[in-house]
Backbone as CSV, one residue per row, in Angstrom:
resi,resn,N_x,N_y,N_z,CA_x,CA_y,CA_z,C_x,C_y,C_z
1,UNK,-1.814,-12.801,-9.101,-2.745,-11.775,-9.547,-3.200,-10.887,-8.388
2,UNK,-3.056,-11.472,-7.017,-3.681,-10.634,-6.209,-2.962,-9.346,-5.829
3,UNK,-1.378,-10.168,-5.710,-0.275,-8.845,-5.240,-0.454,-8.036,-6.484
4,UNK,-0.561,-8.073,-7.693,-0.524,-7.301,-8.902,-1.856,-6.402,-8.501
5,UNK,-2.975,-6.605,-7.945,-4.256,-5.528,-8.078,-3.375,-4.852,-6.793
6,UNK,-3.196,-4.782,-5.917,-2.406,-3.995,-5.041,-1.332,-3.203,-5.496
7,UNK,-0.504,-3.848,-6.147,0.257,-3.244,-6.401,0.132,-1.921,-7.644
8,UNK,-0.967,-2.405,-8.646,-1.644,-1.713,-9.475,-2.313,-0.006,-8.201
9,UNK,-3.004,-0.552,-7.610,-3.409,0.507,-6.369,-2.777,1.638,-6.097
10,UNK,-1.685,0.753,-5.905,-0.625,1.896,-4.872,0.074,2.358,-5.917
11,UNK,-0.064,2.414,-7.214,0.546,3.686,-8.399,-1.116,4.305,-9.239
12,UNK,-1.836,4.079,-8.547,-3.344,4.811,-8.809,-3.449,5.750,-9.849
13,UNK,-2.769,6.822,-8.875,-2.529,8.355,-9.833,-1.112,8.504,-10.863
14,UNK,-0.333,7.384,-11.250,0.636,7.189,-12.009,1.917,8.126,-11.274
15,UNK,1.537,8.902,-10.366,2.800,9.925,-10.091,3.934,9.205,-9.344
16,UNK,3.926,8.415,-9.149,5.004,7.287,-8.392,5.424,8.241,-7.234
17,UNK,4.403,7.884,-6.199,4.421,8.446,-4.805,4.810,7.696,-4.016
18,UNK,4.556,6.479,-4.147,4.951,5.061,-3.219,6.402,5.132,-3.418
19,UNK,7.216,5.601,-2.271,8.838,4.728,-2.691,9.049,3.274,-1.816
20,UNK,8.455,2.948,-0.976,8.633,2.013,-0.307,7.978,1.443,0.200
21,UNK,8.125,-0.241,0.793,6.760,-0.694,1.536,7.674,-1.409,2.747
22,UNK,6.799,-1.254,3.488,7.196,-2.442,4.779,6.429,-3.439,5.428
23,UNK,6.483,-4.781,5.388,5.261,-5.807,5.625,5.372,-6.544,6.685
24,UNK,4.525,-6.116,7.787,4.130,-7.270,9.055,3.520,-8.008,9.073
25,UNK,3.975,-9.355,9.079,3.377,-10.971,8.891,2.757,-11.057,10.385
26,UNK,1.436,-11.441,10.697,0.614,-11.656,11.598,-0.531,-12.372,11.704
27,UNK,-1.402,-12.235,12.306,-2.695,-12.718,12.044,-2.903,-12.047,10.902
28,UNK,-3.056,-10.555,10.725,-2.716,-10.079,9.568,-1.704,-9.263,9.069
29,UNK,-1.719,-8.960,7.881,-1.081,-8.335,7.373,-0.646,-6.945,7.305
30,UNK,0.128,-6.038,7.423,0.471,-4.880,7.984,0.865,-4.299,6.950
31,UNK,0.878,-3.228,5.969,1.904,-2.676,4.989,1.915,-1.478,5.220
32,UNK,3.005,-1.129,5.620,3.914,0.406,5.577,3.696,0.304,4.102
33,UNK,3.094,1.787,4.183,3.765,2.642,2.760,4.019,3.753,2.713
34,UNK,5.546,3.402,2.159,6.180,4.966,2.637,6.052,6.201,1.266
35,UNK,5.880,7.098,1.942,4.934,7.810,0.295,5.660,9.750,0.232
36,UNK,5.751,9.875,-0.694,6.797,11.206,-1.005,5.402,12.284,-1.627
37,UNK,4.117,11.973,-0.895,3.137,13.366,-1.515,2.189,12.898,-0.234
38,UNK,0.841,13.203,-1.195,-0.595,12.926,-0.585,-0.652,11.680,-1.773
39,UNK,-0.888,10.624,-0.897,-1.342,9.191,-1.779,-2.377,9.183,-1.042
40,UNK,-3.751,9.636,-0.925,-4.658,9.269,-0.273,-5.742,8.540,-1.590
41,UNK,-5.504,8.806,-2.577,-5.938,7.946,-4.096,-5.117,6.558,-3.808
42,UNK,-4.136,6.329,-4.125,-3.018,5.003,-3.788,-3.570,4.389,-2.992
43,UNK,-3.743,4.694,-1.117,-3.880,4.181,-0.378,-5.452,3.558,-0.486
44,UNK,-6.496,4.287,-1.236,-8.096,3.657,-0.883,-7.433,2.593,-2.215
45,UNK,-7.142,2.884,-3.252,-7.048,2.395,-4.359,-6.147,0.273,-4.229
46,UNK,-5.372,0.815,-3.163,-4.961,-0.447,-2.467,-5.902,-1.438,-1.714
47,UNK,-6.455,-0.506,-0.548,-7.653,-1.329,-0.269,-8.750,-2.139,-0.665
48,UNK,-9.123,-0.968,-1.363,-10.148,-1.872,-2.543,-9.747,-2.730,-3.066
49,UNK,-8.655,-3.099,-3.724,-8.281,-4.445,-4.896,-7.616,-5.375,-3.797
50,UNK,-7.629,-5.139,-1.975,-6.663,-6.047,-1.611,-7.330,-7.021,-1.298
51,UNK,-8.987,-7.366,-1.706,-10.231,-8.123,-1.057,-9.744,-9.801,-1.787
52,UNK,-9.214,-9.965,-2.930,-8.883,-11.068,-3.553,-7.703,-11.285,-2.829
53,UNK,-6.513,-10.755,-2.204,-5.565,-11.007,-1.577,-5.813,-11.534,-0.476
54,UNK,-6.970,-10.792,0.338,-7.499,-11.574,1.706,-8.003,-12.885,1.819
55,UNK,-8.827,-13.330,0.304,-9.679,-14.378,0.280,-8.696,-15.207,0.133
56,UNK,-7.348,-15.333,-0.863,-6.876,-16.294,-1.545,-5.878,-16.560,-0.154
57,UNK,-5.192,-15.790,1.296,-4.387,-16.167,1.946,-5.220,-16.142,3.554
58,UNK,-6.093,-15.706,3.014,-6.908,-15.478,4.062,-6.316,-14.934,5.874
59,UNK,-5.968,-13.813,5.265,-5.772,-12.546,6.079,-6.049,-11.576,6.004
60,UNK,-6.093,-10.788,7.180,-6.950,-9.178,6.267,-5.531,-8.550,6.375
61,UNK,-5.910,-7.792,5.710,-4.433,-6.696,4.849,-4.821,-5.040,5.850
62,UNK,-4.033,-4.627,6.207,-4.171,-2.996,6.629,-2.887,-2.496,6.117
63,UNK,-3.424,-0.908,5.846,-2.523,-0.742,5.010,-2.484,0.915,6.024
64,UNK,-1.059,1.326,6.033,-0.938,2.791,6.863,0.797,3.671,6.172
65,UNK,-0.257,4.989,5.895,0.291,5.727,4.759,1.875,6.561,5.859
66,UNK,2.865,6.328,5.262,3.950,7.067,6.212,4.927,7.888,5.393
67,UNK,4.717,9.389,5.492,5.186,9.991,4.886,6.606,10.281,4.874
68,UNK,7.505,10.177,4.326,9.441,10.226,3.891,9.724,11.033,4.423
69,UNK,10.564,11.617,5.121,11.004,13.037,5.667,12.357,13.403,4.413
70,UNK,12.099,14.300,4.169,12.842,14.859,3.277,13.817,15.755,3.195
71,UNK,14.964,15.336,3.040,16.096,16.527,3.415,15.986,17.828,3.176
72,UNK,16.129,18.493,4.346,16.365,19.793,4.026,18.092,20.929,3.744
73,UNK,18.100,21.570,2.728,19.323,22.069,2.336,19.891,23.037,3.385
């Protein structure tokens, strides 16, 4: 349930901005998210629900927004 409120987060605004994640196992937790707009909704929207994820593995979660570079024609 916890990865599900996160994961719920990071499609916030339904526009499926998130294409990708990348996760550093540490003291804590690290997540790349690689994002094809402005997810700045997604990204708080992650934070907030990741407080049950911290308690139940007990790590803190950071989360850092990285935008896709996008081909140009």
């Amino acid at each position: 349930a916890s990865l599900l409120r996160i994961a719920d987060g990071l499609d916030r605004t339904h526009f499926s901005l998130v294409r990708a994640l990348h996760v550093k196992l540490g003291k804590q937790i690290t997540i790349q998210v690689h994002l094809t707009g402005d997810a700045e909704m997604e990204l708080w929207a992650a934070k907030s629900r990741a407080d049950l994820f911290e308690q139940v593995f007990r790590r803190r979660v950071q989360f850092s927004g990285m935008p896709l570079k996008t081909r140009q024609s």
